[in-house]
TORDO-567220 format. One line per field, with one value per residue: x, y, z of N, C-alpha, C, CB in turn. Coordinates in nm, 3 decimals. Glycine has a CB too. Example, Ala and Ser with C-alpha at 12.3 -4.5 7.8 and 13.67 -1.06 7.14 Angstrom:
2
n.X: [1.319  1.285]
n.Y: [-0.569  -0.225]
n.Z: [0.780  0.708]
ca.X: [1.230  1.367]
ca.Y: [-0.450  -0.106]
ca.Z: [0.780  0.714]
c.X: [1.320  1.290]
c.Y: [-0.330  0.003]
c.Z: [0.780  0.787]
cb.X: [1.131  1.408]
cb.Y: [-0.447  -0.060]
cb.Z: [0.905  0.572]
This chain:
96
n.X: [-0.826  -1.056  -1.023  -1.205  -1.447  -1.492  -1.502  -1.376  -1.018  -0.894  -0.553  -0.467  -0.591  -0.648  -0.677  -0.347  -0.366  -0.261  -0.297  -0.212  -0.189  -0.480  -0.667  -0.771  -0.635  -0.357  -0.090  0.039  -0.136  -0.189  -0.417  -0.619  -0.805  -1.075  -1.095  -1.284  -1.418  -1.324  -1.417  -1.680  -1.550  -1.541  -1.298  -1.070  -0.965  -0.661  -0.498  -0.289  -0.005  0.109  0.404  0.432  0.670  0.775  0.937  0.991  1.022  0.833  0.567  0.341  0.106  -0.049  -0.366  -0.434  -0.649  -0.532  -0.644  -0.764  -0.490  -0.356  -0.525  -0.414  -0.120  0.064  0.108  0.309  0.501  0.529  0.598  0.821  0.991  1.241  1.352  1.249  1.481  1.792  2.041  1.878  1.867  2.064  2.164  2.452  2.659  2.615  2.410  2.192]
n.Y: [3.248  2.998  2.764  2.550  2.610  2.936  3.052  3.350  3.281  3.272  3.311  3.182  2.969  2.808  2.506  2.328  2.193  1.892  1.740  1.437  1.188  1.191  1.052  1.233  1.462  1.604  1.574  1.642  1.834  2.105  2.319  2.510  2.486  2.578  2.488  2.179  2.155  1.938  1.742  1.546  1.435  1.104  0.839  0.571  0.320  0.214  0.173  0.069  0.153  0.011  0.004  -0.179  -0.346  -0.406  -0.591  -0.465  -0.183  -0.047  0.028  0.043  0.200  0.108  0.067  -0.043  -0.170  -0.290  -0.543  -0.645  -0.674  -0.849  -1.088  -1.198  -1.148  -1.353  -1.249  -1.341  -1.368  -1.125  -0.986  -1.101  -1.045  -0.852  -0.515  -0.173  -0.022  -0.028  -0.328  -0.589  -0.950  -1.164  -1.103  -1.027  -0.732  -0.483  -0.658  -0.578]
n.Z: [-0.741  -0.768  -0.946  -1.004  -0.910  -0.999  -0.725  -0.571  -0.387  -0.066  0.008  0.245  0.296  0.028  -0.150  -0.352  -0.632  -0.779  -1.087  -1.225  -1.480  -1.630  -1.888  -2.066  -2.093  -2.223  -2.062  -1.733  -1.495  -1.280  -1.015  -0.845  -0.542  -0.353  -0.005  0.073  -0.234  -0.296  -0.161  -0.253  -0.490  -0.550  -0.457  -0.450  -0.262  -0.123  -0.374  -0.637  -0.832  -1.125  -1.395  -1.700  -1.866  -2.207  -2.384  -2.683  -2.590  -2.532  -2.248  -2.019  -1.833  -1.550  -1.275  -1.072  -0.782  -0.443  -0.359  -0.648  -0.732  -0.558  -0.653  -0.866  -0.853  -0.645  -0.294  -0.077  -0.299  -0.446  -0.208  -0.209  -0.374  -0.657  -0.493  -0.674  -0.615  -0.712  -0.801  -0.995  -0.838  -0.879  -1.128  -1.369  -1.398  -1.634  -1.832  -1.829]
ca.X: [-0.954  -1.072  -1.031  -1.320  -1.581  -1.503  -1.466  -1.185  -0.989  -0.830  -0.450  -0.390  -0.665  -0.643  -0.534  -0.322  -0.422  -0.179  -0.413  -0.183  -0.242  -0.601  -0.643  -0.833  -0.533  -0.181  0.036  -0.020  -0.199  -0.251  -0.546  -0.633  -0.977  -1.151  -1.139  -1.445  -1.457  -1.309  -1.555  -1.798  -1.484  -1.512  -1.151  -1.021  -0.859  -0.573  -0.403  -0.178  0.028  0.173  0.437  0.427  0.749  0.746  1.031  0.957  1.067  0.668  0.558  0.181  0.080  -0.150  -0.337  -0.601  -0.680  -0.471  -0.683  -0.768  -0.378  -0.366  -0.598  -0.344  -0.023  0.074  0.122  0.429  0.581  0.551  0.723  1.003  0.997  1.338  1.319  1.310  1.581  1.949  2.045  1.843  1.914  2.101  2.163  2.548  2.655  2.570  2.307  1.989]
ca.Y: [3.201  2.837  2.677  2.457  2.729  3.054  3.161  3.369  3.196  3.315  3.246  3.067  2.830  2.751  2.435  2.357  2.033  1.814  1.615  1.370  1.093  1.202  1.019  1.323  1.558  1.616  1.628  1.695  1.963  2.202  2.395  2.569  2.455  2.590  2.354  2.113  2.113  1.803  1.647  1.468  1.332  0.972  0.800  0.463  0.291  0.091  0.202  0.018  0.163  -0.103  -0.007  -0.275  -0.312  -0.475  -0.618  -0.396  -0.066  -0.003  0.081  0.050  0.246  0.045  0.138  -0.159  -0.191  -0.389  -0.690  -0.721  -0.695  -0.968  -1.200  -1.182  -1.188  -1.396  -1.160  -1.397  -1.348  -0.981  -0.899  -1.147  -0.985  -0.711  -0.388  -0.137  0.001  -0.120  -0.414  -0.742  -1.038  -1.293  -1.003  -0.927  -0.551  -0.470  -0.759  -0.539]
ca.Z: [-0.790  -0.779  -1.079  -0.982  -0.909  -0.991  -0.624  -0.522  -0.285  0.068  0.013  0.342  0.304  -0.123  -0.190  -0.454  -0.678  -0.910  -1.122  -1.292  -1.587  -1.686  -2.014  -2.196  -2.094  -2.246  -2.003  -1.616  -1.489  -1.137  -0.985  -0.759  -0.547  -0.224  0.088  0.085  -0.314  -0.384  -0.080  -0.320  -0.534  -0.536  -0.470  -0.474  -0.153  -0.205  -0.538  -0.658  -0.944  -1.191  -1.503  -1.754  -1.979  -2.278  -2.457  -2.773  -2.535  -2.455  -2.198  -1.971  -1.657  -1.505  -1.178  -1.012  -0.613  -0.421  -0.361  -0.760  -0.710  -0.450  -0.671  -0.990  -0.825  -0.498  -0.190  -0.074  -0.467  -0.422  -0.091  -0.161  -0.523  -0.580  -0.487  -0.786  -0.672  -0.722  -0.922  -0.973  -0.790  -1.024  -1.261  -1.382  -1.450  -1.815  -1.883  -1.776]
c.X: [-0.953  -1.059  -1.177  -1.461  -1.565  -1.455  -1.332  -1.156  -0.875  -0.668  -0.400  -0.474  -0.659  -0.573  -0.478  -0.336  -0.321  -0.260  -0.294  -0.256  -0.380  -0.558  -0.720  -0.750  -0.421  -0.151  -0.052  -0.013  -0.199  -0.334  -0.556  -0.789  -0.941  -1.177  -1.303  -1.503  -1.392  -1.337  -1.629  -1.704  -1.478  -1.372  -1.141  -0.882  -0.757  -0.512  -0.347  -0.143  0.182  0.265  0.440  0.580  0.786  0.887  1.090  1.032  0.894  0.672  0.408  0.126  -0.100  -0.228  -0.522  -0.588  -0.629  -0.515  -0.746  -0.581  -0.319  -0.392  -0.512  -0.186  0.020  0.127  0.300  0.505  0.606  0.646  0.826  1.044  1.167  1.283  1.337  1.403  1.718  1.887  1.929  1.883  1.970  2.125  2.354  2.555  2.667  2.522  2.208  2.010]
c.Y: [3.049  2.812  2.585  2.500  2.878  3.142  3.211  3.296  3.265  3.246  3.133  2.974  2.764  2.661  2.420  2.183  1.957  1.690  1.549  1.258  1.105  1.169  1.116  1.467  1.558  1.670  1.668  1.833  2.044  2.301  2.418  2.581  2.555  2.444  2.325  2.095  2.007  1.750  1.519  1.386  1.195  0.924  0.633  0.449  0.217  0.102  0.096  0.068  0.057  -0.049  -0.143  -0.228  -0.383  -0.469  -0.511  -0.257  0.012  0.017  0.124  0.115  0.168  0.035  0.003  -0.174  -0.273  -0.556  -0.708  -0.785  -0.851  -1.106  -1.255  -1.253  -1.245  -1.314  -1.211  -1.335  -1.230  -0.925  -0.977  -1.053  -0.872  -0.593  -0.277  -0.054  -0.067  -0.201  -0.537  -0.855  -1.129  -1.170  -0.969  -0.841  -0.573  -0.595  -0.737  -0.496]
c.Z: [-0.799  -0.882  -1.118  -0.986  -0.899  -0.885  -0.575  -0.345  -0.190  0.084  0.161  0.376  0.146  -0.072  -0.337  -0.495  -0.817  -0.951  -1.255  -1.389  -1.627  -1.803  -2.160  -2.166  -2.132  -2.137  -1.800  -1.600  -1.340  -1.150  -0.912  -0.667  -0.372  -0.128  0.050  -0.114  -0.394  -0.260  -0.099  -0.411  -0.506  -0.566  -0.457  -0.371  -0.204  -0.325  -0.560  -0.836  -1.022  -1.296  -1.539  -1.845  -2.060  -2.317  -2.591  -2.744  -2.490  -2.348  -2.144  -1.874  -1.628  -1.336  -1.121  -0.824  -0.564  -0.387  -0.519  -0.767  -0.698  -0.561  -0.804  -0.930  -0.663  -0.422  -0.137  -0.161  -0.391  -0.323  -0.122  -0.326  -0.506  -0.578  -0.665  -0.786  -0.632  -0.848  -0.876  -0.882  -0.926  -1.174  -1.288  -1.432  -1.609  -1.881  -1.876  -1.928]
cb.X: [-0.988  -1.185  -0.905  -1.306  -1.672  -1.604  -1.520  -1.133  -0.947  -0.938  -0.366  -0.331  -0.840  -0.582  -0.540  -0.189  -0.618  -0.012  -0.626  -0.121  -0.227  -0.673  -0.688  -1.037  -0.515  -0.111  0.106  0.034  -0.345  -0.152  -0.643  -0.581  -1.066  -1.297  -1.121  -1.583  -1.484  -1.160  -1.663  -1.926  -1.398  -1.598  -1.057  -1.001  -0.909  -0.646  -0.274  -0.193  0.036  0.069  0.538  0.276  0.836  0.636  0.986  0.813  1.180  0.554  0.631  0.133  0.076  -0.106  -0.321  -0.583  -0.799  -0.414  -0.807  -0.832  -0.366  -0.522  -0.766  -0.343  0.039  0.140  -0.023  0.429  0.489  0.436  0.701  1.067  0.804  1.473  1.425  1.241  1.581  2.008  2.218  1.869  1.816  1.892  2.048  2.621  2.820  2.707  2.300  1.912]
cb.Y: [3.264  2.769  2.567  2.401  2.708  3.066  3.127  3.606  3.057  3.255  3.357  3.116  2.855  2.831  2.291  2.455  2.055  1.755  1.694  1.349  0.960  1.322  0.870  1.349  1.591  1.708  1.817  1.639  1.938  2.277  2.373  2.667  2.210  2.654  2.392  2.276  2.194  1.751  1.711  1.567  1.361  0.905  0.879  0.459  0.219  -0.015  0.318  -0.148  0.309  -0.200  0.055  -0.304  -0.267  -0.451  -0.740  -0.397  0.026  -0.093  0.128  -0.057  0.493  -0.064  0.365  -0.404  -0.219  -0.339  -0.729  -0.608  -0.622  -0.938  -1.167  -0.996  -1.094  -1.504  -1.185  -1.525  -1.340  -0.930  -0.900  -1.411  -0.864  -0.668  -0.343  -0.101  0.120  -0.247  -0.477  -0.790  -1.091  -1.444  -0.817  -0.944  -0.428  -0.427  -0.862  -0.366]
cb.Z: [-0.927  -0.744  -1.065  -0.861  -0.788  -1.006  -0.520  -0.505  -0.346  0.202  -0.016  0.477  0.361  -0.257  -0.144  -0.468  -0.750  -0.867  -1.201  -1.231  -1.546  -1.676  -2.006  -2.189  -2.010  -2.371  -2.136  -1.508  -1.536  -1.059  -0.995  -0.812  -0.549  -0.270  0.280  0.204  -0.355  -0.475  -0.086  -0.407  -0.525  -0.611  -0.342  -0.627  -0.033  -0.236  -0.552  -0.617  -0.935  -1.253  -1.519  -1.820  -1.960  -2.354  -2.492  -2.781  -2.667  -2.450  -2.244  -1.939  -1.633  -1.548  -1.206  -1.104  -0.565  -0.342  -0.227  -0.903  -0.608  -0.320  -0.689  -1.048  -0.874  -0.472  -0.064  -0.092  -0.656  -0.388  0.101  -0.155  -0.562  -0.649  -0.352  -0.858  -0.669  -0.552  -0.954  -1.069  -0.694  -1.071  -1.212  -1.406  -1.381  -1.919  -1.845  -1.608]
């Protein structure tokens, strides 16, 4: 059954839907829709997902389009930026 509309759904066409970080849900969720009903969903090109991490141990997920991106942080910066994974550049072991 769709989750979305009621209709039962033809196992080898259902898809299956992981709707992460909604801010009026605990916790992520899955569903189960009928091709063509997430169609009319409006999406957002370009993602870009940001953590923020605060000194404190906080902690921000932050998620803006890559040219607000762009207009914030220099494009250059970024690609020479480190990777997140491994160590830092200029970092010795047990100083992170």
């Amino acid at each position: 059954m769709s989750d979305i509309s009621g209709v039962e759904l033809n196992e080898l066409e259902a898809l299956r839907v992981a709707v992460k970080g909604h801010p009026d849900v605990d916790g992520d969720r899955q569903i189960d829709a009928a091709p063509g009903e997430l169609d009319n969903l409006k999406t957002v090109a370009n993602l870009v997902e940001l953590t923020v991490y605060y000194p404190d141990g906080r902690t921000v997920e932050l998620n803006a389009t890559a040219s607000e991106v762009n207009k914030v942080i220099p494009l250059d910066n970024l690609k020479a930026a480190d990777n997140l994974r491994g160590r830092r550049r200029n970092s010795a072991p047990g100083s992170d």
